[in-house]
C-alpha atoms as an extended CHARMM CRD file, in Angstrom:
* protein
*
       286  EXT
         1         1  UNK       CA            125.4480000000      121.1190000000      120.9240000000  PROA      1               0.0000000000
         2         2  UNK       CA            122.8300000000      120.1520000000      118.1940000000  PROA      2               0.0000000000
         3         3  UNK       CA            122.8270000000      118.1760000000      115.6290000000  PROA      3               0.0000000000
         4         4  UNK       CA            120.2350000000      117.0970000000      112.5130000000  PROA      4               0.0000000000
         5         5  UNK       CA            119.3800000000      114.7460000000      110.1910000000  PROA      5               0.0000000000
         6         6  UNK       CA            116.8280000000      114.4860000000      106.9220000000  PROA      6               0.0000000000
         7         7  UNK       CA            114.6170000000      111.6450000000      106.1340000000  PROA      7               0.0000000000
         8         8  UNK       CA            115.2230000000      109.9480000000      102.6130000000  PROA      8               0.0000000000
         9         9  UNK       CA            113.5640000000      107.8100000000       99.8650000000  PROA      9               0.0000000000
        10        10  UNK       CA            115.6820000000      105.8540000000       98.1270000000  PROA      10              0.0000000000
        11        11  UNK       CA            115.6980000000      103.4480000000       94.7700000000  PROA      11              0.0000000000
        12        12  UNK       CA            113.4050000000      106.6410000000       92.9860000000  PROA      12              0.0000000000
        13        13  UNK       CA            111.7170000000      103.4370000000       91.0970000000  PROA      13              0.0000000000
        14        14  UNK       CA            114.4370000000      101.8030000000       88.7120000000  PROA      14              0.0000000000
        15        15  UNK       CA            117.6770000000      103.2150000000       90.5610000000  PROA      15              0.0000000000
        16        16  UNK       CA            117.6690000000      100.2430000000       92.8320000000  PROA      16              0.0000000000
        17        17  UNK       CA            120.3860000000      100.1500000000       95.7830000000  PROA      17              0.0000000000
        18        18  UNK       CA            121.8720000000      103.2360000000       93.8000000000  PROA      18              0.0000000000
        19        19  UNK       CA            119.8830000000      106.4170000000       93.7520000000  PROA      19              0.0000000000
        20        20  UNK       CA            118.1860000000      108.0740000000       96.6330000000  PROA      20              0.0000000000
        21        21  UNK       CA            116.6180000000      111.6910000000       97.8300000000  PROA      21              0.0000000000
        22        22  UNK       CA            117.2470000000      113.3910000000      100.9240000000  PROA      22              0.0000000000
        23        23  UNK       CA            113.5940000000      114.7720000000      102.0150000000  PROA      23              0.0000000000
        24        24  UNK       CA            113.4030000000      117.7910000000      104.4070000000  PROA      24              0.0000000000
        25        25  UNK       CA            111.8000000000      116.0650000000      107.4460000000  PROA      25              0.0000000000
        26        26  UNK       CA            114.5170000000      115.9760000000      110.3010000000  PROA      26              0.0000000000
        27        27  UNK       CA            114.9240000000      114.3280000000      113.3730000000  PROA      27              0.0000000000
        28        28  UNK       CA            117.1340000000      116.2450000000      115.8650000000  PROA      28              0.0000000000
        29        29  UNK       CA            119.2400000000      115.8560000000      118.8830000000  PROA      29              0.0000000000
        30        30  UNK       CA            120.7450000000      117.9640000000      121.4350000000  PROA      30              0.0000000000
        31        31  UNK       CA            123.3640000000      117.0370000000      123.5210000000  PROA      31              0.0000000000
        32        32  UNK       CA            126.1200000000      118.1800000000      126.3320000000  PROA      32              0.0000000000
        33        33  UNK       CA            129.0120000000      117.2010000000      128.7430000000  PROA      33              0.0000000000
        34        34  UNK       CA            126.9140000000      115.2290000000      131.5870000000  PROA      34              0.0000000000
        35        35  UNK       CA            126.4380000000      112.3370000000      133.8820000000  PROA      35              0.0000000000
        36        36  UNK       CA            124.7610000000      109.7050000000      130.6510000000  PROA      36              0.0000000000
        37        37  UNK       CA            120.7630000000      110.1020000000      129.8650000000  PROA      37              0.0000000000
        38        38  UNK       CA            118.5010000000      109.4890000000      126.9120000000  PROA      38              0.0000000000
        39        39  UNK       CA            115.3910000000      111.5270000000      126.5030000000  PROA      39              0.0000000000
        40        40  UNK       CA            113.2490000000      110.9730000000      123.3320000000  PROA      40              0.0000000000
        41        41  UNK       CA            110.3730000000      112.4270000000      121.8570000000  PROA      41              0.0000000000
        42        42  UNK       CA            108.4200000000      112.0220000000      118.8270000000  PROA      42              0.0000000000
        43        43  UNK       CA            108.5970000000      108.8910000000      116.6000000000  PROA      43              0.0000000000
        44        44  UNK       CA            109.0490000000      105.8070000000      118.3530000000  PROA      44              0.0000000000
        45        45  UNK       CA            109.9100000000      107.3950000000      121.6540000000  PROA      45              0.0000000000
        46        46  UNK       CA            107.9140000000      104.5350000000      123.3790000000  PROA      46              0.0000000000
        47        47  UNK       CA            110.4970000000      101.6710000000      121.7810000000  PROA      47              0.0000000000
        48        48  UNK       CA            113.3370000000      103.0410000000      121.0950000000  PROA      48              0.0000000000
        49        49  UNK       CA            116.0970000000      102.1480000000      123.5800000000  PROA      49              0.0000000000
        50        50  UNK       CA            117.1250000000      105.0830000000      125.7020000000  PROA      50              0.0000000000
        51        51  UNK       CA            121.0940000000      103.1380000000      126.5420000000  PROA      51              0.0000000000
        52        52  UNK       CA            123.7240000000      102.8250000000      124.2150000000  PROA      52              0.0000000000
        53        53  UNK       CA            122.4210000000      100.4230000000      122.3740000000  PROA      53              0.0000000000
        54        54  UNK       CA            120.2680000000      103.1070000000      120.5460000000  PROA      54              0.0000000000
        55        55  UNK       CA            121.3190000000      103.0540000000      116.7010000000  PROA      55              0.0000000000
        56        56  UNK       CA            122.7760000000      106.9960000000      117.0540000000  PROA      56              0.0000000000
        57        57  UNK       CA            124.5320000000      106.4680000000      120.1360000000  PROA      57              0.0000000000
        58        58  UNK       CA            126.1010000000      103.3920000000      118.2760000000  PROA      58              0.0000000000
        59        59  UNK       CA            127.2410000000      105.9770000000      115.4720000000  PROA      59              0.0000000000
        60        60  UNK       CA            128.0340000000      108.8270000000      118.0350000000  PROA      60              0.0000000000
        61        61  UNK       CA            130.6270000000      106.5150000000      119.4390000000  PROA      61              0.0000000000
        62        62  UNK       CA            132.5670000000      106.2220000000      116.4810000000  PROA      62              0.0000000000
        63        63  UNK       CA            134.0750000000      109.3330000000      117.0850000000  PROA      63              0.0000000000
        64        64  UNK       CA            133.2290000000      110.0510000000      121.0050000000  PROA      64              0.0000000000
        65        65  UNK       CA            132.4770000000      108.3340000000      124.1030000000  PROA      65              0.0000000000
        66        66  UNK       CA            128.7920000000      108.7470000000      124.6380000000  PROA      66              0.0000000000
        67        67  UNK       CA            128.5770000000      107.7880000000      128.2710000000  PROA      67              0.0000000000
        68        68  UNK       CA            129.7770000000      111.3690000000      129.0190000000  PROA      68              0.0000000000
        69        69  UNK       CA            126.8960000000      112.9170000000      127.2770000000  PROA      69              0.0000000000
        70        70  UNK       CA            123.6460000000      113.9540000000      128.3560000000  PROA      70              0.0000000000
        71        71  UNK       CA            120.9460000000      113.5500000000      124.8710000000  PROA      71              0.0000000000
        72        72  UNK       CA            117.9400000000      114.5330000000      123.6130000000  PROA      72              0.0000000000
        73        73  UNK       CA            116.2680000000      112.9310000000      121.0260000000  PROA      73              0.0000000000
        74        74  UNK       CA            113.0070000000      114.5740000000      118.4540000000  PROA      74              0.0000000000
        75        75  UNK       CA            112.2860000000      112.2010000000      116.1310000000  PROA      75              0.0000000000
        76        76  UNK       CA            110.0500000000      113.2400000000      113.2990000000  PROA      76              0.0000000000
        77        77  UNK       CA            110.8180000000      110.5030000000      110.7830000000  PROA      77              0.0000000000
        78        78  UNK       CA            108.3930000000      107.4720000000      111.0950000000  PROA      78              0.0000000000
        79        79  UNK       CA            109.7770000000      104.0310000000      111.6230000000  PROA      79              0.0000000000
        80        80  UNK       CA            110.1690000000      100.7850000000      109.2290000000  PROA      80              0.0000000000
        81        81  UNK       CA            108.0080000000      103.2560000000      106.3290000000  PROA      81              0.0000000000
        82        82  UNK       CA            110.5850000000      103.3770000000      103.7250000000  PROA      82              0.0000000000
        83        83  UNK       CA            111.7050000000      106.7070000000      105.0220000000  PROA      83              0.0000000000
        84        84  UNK       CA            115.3720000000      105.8960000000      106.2080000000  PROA      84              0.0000000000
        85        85  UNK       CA            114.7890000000      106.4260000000      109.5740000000  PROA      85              0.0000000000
        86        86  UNK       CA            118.0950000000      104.1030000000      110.3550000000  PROA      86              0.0000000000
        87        87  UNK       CA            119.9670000000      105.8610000000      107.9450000000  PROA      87              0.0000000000
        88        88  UNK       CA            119.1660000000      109.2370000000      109.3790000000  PROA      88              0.0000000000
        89        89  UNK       CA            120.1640000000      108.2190000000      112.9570000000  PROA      89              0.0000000000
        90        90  UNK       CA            123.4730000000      106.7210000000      111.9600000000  PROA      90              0.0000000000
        91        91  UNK       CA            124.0880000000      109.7500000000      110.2950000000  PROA      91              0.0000000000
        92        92  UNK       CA            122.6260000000      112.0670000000      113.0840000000  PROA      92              0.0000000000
        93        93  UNK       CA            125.2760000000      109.8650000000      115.6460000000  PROA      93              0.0000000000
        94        94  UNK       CA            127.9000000000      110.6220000000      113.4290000000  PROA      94              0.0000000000
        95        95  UNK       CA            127.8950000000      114.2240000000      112.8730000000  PROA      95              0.0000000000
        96        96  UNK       CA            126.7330000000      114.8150000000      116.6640000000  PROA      96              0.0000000000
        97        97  UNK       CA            129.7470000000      112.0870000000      117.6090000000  PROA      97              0.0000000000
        98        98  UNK       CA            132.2960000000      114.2640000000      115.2460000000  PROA      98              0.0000000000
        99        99  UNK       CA            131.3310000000      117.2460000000      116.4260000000  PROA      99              0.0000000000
       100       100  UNK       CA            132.3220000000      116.7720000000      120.0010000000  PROA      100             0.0000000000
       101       101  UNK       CA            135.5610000000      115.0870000000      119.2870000000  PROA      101             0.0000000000
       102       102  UNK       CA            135.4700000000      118.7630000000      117.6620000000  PROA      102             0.0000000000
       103       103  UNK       CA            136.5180000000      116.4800000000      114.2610000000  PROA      103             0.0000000000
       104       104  UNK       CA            135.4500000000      118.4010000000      110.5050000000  PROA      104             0.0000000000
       105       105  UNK       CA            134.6320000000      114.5660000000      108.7850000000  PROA      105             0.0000000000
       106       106  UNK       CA            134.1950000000      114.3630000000      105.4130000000  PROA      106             0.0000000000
       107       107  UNK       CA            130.7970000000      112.9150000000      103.5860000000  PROA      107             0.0000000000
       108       108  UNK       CA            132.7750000000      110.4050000000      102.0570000000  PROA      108             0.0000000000
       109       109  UNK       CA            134.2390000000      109.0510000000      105.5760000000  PROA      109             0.0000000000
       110       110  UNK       CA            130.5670000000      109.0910000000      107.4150000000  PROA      110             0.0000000000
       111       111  UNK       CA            129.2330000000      107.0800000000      104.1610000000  PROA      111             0.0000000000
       112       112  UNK       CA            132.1800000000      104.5330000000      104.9490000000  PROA      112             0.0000000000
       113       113  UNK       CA            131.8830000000      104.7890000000      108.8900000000  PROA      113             0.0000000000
       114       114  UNK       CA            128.1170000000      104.8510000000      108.9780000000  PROA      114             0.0000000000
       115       115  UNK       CA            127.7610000000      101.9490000000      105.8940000000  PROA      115             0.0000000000
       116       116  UNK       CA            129.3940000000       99.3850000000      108.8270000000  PROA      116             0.0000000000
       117       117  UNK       CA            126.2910000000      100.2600000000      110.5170000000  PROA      117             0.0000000000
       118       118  UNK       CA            123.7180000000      100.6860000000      108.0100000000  PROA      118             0.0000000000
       119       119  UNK       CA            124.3360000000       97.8490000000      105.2500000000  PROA      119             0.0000000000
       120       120  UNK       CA            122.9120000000       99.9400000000      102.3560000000  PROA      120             0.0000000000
       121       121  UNK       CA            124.1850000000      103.1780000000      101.4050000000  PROA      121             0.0000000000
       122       122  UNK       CA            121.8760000000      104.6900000000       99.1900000000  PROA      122             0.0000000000
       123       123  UNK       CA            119.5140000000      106.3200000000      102.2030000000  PROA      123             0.0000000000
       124       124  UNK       CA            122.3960000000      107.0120000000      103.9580000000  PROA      124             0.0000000000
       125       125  UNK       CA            124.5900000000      108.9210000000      100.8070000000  PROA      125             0.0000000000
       126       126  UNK       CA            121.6380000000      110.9680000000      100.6650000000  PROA      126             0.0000000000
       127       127  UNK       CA            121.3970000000      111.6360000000      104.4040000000  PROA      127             0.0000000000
       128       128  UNK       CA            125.3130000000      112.5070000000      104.5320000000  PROA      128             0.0000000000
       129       129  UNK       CA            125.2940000000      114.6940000000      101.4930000000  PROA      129             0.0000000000
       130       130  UNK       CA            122.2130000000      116.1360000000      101.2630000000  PROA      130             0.0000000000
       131       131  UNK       CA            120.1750000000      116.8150000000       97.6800000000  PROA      131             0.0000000000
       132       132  UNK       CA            119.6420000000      114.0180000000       95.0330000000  PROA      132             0.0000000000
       133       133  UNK       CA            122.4460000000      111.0810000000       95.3000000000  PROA      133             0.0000000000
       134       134  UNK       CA            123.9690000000      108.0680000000       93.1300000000  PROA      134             0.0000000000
       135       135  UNK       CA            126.2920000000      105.6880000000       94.8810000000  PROA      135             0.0000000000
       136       136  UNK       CA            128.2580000000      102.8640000000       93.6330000000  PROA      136             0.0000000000
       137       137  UNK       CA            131.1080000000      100.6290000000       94.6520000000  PROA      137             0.0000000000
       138       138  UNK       CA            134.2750000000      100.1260000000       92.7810000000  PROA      138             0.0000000000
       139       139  UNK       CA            137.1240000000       98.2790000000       93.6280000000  PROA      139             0.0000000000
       140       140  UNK       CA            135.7360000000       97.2010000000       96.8460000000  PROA      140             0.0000000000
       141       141  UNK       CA            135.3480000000      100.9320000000       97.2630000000  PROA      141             0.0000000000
       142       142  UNK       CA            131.8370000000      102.2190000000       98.1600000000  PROA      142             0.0000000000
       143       143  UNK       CA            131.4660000000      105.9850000000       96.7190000000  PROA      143             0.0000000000
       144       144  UNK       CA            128.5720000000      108.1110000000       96.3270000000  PROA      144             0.0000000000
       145       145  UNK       CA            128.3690000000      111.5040000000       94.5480000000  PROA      145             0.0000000000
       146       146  UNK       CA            125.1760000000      114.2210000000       94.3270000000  PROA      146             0.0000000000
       147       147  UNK       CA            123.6140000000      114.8340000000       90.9220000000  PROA      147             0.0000000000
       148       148  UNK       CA            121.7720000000      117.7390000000       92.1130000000  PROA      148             0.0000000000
       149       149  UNK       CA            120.0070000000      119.6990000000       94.5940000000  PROA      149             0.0000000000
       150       150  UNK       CA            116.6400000000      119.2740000000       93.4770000000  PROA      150             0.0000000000
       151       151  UNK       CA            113.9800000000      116.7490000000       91.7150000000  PROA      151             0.0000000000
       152       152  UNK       CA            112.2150000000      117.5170000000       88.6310000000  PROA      152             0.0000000000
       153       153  UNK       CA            108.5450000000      117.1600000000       90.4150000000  PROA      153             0.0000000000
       154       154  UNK       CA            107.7700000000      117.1330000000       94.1110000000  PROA      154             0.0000000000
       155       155  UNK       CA            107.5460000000      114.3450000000       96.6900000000  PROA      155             0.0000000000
       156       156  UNK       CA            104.6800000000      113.9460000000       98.0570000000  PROA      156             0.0000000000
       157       157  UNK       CA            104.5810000000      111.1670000000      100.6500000000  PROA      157             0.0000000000
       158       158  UNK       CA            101.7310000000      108.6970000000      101.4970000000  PROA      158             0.0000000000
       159       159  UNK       CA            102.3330000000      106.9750000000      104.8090000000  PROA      159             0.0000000000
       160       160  UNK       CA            100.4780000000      104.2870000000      106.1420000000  PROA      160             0.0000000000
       161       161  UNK       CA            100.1730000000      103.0930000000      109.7500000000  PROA      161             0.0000000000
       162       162  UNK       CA            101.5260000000       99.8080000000      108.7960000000  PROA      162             0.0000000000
       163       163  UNK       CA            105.3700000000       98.7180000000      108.7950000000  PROA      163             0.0000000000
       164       164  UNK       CA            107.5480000000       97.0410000000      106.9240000000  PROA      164             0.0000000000
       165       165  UNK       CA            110.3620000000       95.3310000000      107.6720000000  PROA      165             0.0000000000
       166       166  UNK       CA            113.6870000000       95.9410000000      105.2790000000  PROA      166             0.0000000000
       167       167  UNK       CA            115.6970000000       92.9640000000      105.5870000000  PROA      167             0.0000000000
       168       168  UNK       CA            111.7480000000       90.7670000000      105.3860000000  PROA      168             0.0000000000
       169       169  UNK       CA            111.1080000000       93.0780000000      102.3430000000  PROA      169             0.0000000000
       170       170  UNK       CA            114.5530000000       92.3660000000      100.9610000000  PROA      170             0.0000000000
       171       171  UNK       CA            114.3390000000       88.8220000000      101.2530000000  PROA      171             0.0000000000
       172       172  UNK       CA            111.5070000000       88.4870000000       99.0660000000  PROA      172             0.0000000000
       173       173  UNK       CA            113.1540000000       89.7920000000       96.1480000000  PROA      173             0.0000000000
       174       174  UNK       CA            113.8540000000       86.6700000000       93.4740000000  PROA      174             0.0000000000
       175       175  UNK       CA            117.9620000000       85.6880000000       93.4410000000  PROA      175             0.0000000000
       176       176  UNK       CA            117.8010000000       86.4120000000       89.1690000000  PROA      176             0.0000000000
       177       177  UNK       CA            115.3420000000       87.9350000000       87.0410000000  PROA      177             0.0000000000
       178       178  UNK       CA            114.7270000000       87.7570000000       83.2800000000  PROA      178             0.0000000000
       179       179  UNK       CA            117.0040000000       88.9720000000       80.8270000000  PROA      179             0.0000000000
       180       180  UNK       CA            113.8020000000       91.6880000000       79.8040000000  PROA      180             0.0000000000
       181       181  UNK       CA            113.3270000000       92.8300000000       83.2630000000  PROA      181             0.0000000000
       182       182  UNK       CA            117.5480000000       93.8230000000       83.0870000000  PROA      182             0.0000000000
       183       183  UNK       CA            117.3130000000       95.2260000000       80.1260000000  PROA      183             0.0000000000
       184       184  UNK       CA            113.9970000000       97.6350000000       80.5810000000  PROA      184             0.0000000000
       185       185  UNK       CA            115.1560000000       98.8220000000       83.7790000000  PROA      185             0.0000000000
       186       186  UNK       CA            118.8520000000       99.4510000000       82.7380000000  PROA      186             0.0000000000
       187       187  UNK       CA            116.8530000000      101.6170000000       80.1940000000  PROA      187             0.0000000000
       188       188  UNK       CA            114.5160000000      103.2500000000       83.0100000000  PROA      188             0.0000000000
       189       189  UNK       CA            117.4740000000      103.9480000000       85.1130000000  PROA      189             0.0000000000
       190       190  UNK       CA            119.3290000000      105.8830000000       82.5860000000  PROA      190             0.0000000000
       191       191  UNK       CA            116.7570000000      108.3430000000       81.7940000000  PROA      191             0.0000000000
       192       192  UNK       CA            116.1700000000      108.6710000000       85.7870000000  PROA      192             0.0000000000
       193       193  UNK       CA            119.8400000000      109.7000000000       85.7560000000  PROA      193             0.0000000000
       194       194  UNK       CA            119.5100000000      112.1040000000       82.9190000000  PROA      194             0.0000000000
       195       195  UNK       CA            116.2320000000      113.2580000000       83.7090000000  PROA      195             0.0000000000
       196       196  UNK       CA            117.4070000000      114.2300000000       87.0730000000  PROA      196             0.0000000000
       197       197  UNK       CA            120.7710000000      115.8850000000       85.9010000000  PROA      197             0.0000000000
       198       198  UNK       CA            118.9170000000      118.0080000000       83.6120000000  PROA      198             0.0000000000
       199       199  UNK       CA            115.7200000000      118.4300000000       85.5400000000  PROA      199             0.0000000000
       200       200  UNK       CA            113.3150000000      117.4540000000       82.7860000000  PROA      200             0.0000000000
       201       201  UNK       CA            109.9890000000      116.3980000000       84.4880000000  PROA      201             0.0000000000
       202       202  UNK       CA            108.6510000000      114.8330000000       81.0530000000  PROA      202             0.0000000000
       203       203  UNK       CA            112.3230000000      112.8370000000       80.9020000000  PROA      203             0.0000000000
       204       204  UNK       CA            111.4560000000      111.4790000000       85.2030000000  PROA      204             0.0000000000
       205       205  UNK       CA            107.7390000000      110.6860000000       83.9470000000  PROA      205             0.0000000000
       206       206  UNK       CA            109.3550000000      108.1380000000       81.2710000000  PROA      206             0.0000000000
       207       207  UNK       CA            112.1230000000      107.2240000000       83.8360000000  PROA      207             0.0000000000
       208       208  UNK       CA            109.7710000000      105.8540000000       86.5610000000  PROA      208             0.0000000000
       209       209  UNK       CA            109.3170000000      102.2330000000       85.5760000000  PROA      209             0.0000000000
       210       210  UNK       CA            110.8730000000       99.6940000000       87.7240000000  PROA      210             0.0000000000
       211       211  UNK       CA            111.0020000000       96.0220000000       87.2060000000  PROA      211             0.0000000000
       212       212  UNK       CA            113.6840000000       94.9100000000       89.3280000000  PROA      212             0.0000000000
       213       213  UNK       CA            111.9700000000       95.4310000000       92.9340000000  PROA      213             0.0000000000
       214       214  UNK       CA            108.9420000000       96.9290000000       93.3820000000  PROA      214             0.0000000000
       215       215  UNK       CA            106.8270000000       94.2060000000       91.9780000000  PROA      215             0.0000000000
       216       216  UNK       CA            108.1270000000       91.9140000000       94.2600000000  PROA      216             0.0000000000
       217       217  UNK       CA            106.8890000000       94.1980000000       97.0710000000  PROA      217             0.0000000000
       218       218  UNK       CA            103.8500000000       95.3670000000       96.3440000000  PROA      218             0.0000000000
       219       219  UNK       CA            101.9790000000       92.6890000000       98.7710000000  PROA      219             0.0000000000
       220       220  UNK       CA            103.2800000000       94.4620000000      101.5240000000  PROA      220             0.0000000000
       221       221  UNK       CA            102.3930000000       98.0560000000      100.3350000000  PROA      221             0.0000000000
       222       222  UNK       CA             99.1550000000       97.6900000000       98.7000000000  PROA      222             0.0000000000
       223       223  UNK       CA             98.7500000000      101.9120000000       98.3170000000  PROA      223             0.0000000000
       224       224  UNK       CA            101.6510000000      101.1660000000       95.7410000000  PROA      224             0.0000000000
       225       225  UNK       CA             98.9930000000       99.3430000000       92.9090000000  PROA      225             0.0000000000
       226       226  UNK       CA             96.4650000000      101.2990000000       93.6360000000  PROA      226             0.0000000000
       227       227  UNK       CA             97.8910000000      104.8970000000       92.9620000000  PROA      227             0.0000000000
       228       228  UNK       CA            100.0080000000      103.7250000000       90.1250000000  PROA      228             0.0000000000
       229       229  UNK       CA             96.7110000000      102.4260000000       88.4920000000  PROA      229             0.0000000000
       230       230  UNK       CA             94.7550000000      105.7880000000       89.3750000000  PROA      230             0.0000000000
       231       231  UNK       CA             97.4620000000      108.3230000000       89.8330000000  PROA      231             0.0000000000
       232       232  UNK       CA             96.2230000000      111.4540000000       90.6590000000  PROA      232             0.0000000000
       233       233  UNK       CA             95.7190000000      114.2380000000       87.7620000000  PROA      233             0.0000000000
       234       234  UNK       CA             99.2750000000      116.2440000000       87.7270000000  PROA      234             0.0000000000
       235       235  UNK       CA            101.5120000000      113.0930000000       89.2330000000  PROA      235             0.0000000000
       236       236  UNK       CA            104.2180000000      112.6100000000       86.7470000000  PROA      236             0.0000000000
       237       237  UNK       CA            105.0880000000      109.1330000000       88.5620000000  PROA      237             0.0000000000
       238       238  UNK       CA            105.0090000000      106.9100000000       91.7990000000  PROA      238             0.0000000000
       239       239  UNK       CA            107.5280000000      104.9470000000       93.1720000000  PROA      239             0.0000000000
       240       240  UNK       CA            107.6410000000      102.8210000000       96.0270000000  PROA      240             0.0000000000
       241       241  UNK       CA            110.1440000000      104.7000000000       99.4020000000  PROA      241             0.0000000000
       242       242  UNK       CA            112.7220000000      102.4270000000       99.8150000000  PROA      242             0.0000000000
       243       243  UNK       CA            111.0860000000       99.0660000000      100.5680000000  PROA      243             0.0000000000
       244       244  UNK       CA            107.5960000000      100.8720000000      101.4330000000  PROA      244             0.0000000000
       245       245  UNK       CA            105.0200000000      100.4520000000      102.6570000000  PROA      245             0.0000000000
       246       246  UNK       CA            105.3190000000      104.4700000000      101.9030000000  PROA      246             0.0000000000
       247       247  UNK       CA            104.8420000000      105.3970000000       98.1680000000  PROA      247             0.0000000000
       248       248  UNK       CA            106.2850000000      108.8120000000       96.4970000000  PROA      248             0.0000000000
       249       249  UNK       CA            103.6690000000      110.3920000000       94.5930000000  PROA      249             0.0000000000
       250       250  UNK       CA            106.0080000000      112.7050000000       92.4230000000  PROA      250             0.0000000000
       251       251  UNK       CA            103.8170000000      115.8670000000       91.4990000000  PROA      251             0.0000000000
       252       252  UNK       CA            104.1940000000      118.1610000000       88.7490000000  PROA      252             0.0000000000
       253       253  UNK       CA            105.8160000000      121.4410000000       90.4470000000  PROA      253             0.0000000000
       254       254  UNK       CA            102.9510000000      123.1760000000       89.2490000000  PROA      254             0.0000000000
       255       255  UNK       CA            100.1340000000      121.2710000000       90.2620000000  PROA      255             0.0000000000
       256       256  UNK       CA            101.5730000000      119.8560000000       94.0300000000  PROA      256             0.0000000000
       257       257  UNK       CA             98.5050000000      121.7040000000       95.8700000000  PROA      257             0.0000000000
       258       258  UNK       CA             96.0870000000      119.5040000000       93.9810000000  PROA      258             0.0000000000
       259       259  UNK       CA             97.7340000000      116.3560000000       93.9130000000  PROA      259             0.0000000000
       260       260  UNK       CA             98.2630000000      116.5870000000       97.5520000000  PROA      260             0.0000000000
       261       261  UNK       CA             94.3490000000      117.3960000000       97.9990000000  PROA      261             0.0000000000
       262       262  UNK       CA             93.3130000000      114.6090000000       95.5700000000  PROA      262             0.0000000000
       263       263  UNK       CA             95.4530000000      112.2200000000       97.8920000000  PROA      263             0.0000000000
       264       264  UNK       CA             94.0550000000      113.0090000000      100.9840000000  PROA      264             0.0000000000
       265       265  UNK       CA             90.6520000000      112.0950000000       99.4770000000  PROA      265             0.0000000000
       266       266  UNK       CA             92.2760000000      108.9410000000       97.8270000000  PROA      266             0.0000000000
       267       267  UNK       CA             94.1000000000      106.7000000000      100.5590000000  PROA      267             0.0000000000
       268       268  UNK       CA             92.5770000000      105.0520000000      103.5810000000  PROA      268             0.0000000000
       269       269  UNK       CA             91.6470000000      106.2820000000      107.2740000000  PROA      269             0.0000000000
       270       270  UNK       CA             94.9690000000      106.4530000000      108.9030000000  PROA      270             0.0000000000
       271       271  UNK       CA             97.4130000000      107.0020000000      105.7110000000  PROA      271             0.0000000000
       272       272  UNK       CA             99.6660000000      110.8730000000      106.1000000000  PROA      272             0.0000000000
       273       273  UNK       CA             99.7630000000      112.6780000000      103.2390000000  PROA      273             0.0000000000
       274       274  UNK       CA            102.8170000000      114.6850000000      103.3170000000  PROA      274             0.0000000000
       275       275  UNK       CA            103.7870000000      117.0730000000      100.5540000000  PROA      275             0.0000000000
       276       276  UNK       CA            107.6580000000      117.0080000000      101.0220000000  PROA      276             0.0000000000
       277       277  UNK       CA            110.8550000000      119.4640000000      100.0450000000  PROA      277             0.0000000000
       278       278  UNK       CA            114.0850000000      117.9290000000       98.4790000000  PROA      278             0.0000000000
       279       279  UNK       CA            116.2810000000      119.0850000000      101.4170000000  PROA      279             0.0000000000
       280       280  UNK       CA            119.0620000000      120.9200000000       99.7250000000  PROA      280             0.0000000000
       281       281  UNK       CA            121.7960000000      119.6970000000      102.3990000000  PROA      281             0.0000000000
       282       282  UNK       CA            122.4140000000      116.8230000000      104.5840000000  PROA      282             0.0000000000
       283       283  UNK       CA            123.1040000000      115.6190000000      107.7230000000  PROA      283             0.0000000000
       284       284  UNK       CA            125.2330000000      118.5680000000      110.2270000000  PROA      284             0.0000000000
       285       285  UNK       CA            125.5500000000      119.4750000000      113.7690000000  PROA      285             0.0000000000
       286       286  UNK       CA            127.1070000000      122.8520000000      115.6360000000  PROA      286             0.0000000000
């Protein structure tokens, strides 16, 4: 059997803890009735644990007992970038897991499943259900619902070499903020909202302000200052990828080629530039 599962960016600048894009950039596994073995390949195939202690495997036995399975592991997503690389193997576990307990789960079950696991669900909503997501939690209820298939402009990724760590990242963010900083990004995170809903790319280009988070991270993902000061020509917006160091550089639909080549002559020796897809569905396995 094989399953799949897309890389993300969450928080899309003011839509903190709430909004998030699945991005098509998959990591894979393959897997079938034998005595237990990990293989891996790709990302982080050199530290990744190859027992069940390996974040998917954790996920995968949710639903099925993974010591009777022989896997196979191609990671493509890069580790601690702001990518949801977590998020996409919890959610890779649990469709692979569900499909050989020969289970049909619902997206709203992995999200609650896989958010034991994962802590945040906005990388993972978007991993489960594919497209553009918002999630939320009422009544001690966490829920998450896609807004669309698509984003106004195009994601074009700049990676770095460096890491960063989510819960370090997270626990630099201040415990209250000023009543301003509230206010502007309630504002900001509206228009995101509508400007995704109605896929207006001059609506997104006023929507990506954020003064909640990405201030407070910026020391550890220094591309993030520099290419909001001198985006390229025919960016609409950059945002920081979930707590970086990776930054979005959202290009107008009709100019992606040459904000893409303008990148690659903008960021340091060893930074990817990787013009991205919104991947239209999310995680699934067969």
């Amino acid at each position: 059997m094989h399953a799949k599962a897309p890389a993300s960016t969450a928080n899309l600048g003011p839509g903190f803890d709430a909004a998030a894009a699945a991005l098509d950039l998959w990591n894979e596994v393959t897997f079938e009735e034998s005595a237990f073995a990990v293989e891996l390949e790709g990302e982080g195939s050199d530290e990744l644990p190859r027992d069940a202690s390996h974040l998917a495997l954790r996920a995968f036995a949710h639903f099925a007992p993974p010591e009777r399975y022989r896997f196979r592991f191609v990671n493509r997503i890069p580790l601690e970038r702001g990518l949801g690389s977590s998020a996409a193997a919890i959610g890779l576990g649990l469709v692979a897991g569900a499909a050989a307990a020969g289970r049909t789960v619902s997206a709203d079950e992995l999200l609650a499943v896989g958010e034991r696991l994962e802590g945040h669900a906005d990388n993972l909503a978007a991993v489960v259900n594919g497209g553009v997501c918002i999630t939320w939690e009422r009544d001690g209820t966490r829920r998450a619902r896609r807004i669309a298939t698509d984003m106004p402009a195009t994601p074009i990724l700049a990676i770095p070499s460096t890491r960063t760590s989510t819960a370090h990242s997270r626990n630099g963010l201040p415990s209250t903020i000023a009543h301003g900083d509230a206010a502007a990004n309630a504002g900001a995170a509206t228009l995101l909202g509508a400007a995704i809903a109605a896929g207006d790319a001059e609506l997104l280009r006023h929507a990506l302000r954020d003064r909640l988070h990405e201030q407070y991270r910026a020391a550890g993902a220094p591309l993030l200052k520099e290419l909001q000061a001198h985006a390229p020509a025919g960016a609409i917006g950059v945002t920081l990828s979930g707590s970086g160091p990776s930054v979005v550089v959202w290009a107008d639909k009709r100019r992606e080629s040459e904000v893409a080549d303008a990148l690659e002559h903008a960021v340091p020796a060893g930074t990817r530039v990787v013009p991205l897809r919104i991947a239209d569905h999310g995680a699934s396995a067969a």
